[in-house]
N, CA, C and O of each residue as an XYZ file, in Angstrom:
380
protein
N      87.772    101.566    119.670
C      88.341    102.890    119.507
C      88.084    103.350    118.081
O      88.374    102.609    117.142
N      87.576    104.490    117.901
C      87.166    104.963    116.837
C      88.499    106.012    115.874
O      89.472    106.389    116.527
N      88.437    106.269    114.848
C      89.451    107.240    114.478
C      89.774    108.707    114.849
O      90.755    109.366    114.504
N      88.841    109.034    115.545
C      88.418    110.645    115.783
C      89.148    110.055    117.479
O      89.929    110.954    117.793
N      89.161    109.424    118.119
C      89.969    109.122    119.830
C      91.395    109.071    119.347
O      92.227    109.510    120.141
N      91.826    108.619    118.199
C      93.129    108.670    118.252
C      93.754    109.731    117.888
O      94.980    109.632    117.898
N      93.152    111.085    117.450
C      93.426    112.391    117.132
C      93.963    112.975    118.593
O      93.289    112.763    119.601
N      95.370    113.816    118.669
C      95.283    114.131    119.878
C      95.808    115.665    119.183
O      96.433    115.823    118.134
N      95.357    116.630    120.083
C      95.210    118.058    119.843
C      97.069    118.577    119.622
O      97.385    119.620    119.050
N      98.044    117.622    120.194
C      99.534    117.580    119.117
C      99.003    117.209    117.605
O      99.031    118.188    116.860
N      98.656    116.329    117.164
C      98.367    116.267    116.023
C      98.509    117.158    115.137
O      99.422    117.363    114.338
N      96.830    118.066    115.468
C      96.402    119.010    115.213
C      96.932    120.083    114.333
O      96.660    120.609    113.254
N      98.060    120.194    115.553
C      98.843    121.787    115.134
C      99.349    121.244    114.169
O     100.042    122.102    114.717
N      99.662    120.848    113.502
C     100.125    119.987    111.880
C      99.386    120.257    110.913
O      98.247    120.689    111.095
N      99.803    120.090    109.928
C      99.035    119.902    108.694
C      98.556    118.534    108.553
O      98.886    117.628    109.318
N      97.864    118.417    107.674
C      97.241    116.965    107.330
C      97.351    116.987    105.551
O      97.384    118.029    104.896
N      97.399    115.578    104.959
C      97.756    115.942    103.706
C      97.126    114.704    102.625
O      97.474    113.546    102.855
N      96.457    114.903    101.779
C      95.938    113.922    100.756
C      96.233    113.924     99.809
O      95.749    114.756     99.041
N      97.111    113.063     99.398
C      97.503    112.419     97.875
C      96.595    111.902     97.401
O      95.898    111.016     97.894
N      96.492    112.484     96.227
C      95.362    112.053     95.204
C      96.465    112.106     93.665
O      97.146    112.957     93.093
N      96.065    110.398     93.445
C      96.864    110.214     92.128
C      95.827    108.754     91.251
O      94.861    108.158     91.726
N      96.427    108.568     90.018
C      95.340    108.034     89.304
C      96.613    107.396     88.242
O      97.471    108.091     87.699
N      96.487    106.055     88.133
C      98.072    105.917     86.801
C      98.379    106.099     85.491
O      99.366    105.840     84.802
N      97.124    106.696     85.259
C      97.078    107.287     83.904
C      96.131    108.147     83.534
O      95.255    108.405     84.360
N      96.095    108.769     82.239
C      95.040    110.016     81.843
C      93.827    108.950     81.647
O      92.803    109.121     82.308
N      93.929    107.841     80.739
C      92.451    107.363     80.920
C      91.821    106.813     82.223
O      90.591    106.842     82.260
N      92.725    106.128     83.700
C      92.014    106.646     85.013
C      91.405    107.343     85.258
O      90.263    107.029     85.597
N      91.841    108.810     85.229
C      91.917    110.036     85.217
C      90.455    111.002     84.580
O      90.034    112.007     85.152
N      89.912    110.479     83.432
C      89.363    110.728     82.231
C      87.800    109.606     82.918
O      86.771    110.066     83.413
N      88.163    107.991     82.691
C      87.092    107.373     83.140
C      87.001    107.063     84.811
O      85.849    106.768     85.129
N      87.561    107.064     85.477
C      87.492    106.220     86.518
C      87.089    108.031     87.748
O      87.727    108.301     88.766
N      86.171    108.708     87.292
C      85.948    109.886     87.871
C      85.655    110.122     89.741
O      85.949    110.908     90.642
N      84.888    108.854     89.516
C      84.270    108.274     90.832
C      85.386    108.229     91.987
O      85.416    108.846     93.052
N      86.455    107.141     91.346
C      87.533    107.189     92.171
C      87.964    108.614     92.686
O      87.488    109.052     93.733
N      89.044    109.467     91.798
C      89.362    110.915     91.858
C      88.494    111.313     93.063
O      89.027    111.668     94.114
N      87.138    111.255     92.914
C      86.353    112.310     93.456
C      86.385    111.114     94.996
O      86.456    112.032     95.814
N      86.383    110.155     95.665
C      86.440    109.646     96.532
C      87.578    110.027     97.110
O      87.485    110.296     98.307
N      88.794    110.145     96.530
C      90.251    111.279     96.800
C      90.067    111.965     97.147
O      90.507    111.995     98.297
N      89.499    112.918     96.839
C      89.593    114.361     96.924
C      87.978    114.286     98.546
O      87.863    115.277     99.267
N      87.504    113.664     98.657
C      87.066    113.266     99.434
C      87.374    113.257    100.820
O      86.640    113.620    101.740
N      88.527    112.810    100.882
C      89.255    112.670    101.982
C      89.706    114.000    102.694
O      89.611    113.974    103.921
N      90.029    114.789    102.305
C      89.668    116.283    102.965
C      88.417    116.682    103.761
O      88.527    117.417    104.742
N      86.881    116.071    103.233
C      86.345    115.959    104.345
C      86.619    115.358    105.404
O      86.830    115.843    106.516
N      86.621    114.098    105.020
C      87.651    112.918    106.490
C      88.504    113.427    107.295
O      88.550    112.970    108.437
N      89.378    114.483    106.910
C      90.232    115.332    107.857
C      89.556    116.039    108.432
O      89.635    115.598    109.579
N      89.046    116.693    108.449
C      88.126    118.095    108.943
C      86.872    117.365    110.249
O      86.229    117.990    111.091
N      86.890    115.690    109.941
C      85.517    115.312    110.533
C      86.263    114.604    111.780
O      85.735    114.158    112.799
N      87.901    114.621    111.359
C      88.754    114.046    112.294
C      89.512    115.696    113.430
O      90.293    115.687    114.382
N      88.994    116.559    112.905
C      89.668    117.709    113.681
C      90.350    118.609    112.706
O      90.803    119.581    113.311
N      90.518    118.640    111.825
C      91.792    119.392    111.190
C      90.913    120.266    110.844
O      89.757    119.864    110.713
N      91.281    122.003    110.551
C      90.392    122.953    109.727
C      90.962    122.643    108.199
O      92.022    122.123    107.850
N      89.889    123.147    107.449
C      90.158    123.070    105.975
C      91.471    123.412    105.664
O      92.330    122.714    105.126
N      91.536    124.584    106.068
C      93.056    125.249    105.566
C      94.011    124.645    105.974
O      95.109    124.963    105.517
N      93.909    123.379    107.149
C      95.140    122.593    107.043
C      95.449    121.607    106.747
O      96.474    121.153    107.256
N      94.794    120.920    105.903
C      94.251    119.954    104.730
C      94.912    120.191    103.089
O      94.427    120.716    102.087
N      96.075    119.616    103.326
C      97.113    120.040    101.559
C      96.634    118.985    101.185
O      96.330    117.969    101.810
N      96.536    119.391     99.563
C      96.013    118.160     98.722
C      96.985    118.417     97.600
O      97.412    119.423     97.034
N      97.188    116.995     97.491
C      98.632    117.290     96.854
C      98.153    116.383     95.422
O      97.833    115.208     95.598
N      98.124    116.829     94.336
C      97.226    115.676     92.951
C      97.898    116.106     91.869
O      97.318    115.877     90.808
N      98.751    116.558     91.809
C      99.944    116.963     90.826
C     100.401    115.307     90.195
O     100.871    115.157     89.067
N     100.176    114.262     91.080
C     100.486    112.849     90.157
C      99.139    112.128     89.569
O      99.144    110.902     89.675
N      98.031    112.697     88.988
C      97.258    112.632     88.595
C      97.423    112.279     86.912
O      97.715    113.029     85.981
N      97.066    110.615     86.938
C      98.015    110.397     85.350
C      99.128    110.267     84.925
O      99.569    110.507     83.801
N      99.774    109.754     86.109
C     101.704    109.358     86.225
C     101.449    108.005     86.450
O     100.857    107.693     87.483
N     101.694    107.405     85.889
C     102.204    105.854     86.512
C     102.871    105.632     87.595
O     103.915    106.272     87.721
N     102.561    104.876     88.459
C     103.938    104.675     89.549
C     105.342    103.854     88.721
O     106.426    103.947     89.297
N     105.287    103.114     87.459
C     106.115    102.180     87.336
C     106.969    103.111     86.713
O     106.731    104.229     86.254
N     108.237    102.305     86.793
C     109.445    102.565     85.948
C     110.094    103.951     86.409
O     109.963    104.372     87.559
N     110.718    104.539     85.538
C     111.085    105.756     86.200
C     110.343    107.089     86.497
O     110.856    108.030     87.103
N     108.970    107.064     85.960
C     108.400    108.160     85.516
C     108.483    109.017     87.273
O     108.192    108.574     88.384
N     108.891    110.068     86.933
C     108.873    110.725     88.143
C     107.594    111.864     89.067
O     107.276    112.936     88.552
N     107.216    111.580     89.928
C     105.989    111.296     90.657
C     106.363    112.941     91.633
O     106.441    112.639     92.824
N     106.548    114.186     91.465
C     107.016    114.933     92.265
C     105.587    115.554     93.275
O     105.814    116.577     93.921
N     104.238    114.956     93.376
C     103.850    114.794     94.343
C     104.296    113.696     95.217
O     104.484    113.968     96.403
N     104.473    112.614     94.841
C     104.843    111.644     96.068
C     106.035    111.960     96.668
O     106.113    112.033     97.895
N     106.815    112.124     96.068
C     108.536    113.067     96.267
C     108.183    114.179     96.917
O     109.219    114.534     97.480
N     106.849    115.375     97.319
C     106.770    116.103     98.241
C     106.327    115.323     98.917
O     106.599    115.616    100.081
N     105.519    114.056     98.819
C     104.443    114.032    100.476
C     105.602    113.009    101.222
O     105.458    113.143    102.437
N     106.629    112.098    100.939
C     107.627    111.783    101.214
C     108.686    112.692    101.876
O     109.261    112.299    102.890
N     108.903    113.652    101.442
C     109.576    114.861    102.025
C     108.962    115.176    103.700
O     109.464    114.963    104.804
N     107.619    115.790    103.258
C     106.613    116.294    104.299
C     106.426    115.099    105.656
O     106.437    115.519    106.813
N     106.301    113.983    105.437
C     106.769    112.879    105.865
C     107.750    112.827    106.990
O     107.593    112.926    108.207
N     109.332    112.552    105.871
C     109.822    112.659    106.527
C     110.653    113.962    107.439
O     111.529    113.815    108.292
N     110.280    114.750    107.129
C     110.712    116.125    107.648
C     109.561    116.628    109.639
O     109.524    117.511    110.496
N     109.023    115.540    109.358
C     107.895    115.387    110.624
C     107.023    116.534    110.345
O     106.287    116.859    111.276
N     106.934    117.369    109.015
C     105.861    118.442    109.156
C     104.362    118.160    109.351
O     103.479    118.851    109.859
N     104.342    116.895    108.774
C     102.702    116.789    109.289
C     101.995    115.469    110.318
O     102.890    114.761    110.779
N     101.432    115.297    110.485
C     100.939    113.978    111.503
C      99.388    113.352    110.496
O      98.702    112.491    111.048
N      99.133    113.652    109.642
C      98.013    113.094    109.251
C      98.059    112.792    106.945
O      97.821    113.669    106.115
N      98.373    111.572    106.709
C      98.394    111.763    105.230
C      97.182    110.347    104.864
O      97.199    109.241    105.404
N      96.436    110.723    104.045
C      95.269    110.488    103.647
C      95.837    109.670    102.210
O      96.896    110.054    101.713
N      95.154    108.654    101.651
C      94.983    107.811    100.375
C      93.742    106.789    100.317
O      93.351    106.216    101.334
N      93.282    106.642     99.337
C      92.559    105.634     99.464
C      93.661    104.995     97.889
O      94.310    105.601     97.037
N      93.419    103.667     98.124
C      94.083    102.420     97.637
C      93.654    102.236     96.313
O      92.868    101.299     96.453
N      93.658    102.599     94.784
C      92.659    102.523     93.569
C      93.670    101.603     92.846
O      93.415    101.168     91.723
């Protein structure tokens, strides 16, 4: 079973959503490749069914650390979006 069979046209009517984050400005600054493999993933939606326009990219934590308290208010929306059932599709790759 491929990823594009498990798309079902409920899905769809959803948004789909990609967090793109990096843990610091020098990530951010050197590690470009990554970022741009992020932001990437919006094609991956679109090749899975979704139109562009329903593809949120959420990169507002771009250069936040996850540790300690620093506060992350993209992950705090896509957590929201989450759990609020607004969307069926959230995108990351693992850096």
């Amino acid at each position: 079973m491929n990823d594009a069979s498990k798309v079902k046209p409920s899905h769809i009517q959803r948004a789909a959503f990609v967090y793109i984050r990096q843990s610091s400005p020098a990530q951010v600054e050197y590690n470009r490749e990554s970022t741009a493999r992020q932001y990437a993933l919006v094609e991956k939606a679109c090749q899975l069914g979704w139109a562009k326009e329903q593809v949120i990219v959420i990169d507002e934590d771009l250069g936040v650390s996850g540790s300690g308290f620093a506060e992350r208010s993209g992950f705090a929306r896509l957590t929201a979006e989450v759990a609020l059932s607004l969307n069926r599709l959230a995108l990351r790759v693992r850096c």
